[in-house]
C-alpha positions in Angstrom: 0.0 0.0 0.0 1.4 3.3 -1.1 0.5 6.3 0.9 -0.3 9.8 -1.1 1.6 12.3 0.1 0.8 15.9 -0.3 3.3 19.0 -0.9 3.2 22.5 -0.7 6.3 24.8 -1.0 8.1 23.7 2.3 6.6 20.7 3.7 5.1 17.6 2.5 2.2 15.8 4.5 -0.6 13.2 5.1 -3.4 14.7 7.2 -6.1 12.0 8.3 -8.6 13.2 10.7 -10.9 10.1 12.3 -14.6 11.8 13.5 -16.8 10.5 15.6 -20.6 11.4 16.0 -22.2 10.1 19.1 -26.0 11.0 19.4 -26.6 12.6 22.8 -27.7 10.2 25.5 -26.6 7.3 23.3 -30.0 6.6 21.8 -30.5 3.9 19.1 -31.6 6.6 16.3 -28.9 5.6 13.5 -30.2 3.2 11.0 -29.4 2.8 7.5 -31.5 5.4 5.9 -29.4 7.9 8.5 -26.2 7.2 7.5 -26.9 7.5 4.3 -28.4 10.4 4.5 -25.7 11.8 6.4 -23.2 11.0 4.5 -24.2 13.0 1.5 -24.7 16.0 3.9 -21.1 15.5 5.2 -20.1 15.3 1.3 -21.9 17.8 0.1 -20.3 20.6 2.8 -16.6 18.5 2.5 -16.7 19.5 -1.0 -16.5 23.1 0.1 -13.1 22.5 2.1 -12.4 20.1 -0.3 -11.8 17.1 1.9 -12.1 13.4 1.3 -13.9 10.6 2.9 -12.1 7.6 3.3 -14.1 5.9 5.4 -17.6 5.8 6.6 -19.3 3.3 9.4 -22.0 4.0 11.5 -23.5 1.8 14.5 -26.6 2.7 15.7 -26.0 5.3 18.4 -23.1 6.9 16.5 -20.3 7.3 13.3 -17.0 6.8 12.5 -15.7 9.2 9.4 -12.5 8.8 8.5 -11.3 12.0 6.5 -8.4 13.2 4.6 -8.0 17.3 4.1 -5.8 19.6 2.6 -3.4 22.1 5.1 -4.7 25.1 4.4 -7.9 24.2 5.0 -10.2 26.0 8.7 -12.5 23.9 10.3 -14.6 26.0 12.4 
């Protein structure tokens, strides 16, 4: 497995950031349908920041994203 290494003009990196959503109280509330649905929300605003999802589970009180972003890129 190669790993993709990005440059800029002093420094070259790998950011991976691994998210996790827990719903409040732990309730059983994630199904299917959910996740899905949440996933194209979280793509649909990544594409603004311009980061890539690796990875995307869910169980069903919460979700693991596994994310890869650029440097210069704010999360607020």
């Amino acid at each position: 497995m190669r790993v993709q290494l990005e440059t800029n003009n002093h420094s070259v990196l790998s950011l991976h950031y691994h998210l996790v959503f827990v719903v409040k109280y732990r309730r059983k509330v994630i199904d299917n349908n959910v996740s899905d649905r949440l996933k194209e929300i979280f793509s649909y605003i990544g594409a603004n920041y311009h980061v890539t999802f690796e990875e995307w589970n869910h169980n069903s009180d919460h979700v693991h994203v596994l994310f890869k972003s650029h440097s210069k890129i704010e999360f607020p």
